[in-house]
N, C-alpha and C positions, 0 to 999 in steps of 0.2 A: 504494500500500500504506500502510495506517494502522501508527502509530509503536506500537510494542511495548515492553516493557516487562517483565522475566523476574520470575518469580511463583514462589515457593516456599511449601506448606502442611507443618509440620511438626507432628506429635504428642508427646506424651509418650514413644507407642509406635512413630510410624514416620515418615516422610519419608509423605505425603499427594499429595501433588502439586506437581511441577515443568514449568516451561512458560513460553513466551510468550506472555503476554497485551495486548491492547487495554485492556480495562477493569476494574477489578475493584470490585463495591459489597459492602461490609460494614456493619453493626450498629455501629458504636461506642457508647461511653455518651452520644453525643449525637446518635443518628439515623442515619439510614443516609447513610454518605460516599462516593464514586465517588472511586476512585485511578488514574492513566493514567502513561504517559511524561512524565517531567519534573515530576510531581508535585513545591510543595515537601514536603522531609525531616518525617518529624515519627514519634513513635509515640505509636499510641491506645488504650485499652482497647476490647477487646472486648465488646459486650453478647452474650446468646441473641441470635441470628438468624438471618436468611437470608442467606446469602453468593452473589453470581450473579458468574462469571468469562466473560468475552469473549474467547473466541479467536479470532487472525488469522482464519484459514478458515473461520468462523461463518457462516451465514445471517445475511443482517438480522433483528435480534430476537432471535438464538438465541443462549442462554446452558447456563452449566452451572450448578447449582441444586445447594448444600449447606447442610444444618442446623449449624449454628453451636454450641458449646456456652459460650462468651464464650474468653478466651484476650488478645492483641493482635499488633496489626499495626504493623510495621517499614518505614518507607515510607523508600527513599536512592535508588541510582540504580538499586535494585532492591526488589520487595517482599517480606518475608515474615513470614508469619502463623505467630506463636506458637499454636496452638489445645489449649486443653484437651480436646475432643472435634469431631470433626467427622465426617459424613455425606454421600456423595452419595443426590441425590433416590431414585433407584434403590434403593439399597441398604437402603433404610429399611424394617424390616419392621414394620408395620402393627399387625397383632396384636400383637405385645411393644409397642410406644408404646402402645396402648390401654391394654394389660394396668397397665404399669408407672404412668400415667397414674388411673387408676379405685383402683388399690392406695394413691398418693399422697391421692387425694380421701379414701378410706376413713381412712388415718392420719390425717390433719386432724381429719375430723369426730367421730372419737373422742379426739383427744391433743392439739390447739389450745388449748384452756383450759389443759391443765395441764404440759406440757410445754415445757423449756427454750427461749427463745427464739431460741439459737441451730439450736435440732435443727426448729423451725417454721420458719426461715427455709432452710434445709437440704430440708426435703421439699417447700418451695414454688418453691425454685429448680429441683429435679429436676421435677417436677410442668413448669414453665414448659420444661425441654428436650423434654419428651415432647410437649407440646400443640406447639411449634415444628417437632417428627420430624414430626408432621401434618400440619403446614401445608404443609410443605416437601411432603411424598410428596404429598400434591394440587394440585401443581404452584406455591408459594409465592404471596404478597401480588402483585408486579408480573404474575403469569399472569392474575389477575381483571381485571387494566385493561388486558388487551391485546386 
């Protein structure tokens, strides 16, 4: 049996997911990191991304797949992940990321010149979760190289 390691995802608004895990890869601001048992201590920001969690009883290969919305992660003798929003793959519905995604392009193309740089930065970052809900719901970046 592979060494485990207890994984907690917490929200703003709820306890997310608790469990033992194998592996867990997240998005930090410096690329996507793999954390296990024994990991050293450290804590990282979160970027948008894909978040893939390895449970004991997995399949080879088989992970669970959530859209990240940035947050951080708490890595001691246990991990867990501060998340400002998170998604499993499943759950993600499709039509609203499109929807909310095409409303962001539209804001830009009209309000980019003359709007505040912080309110441009603000619908580019939401813009970048909804193109990520995407990614993720069509099975995320590591399902293409498998």
């Amino acid at each position: 049996m592979a060494n485990t390691v207890k994984l907690e995802i917490v929200t703003p608004e709820k306890h997310f997911y608790r469990g033992e895990v194998e592996l867990v890869i997240a998005r930090t601001l410096n690329g996507d990191e793999g954390f296990m048992a024994g990991h050293t201590w450290g804590c990282k920001l979160l970027d948008i991304g894909e978040l893939w969690i390895r449970e004991p009883e997995a399949e080879a290969n088989t992970y669970k797949l959530a859209a990240v919305g940035g947050g951080f992660i708490d890595i001691k003798e246990s991990i867990i992940i501060f998340a400002d929003s998170i998604e499993w793959k499943k759950d993600i519905d499709v039509d609203r990321a499109n929807r909310e995604k095409e409303a962001a392009e539209d804001w830009l193309r009209k309000n980019e010149e003359s709007a505040p740089e912080y309110e441009v930065k603000r619908v580019r970052n939401e813009m970048k979760k909804c193109e990520m809900r995407l990614q993720v719901a069509e099975g995320g970046r590591m399902a293409a190289k498998h």
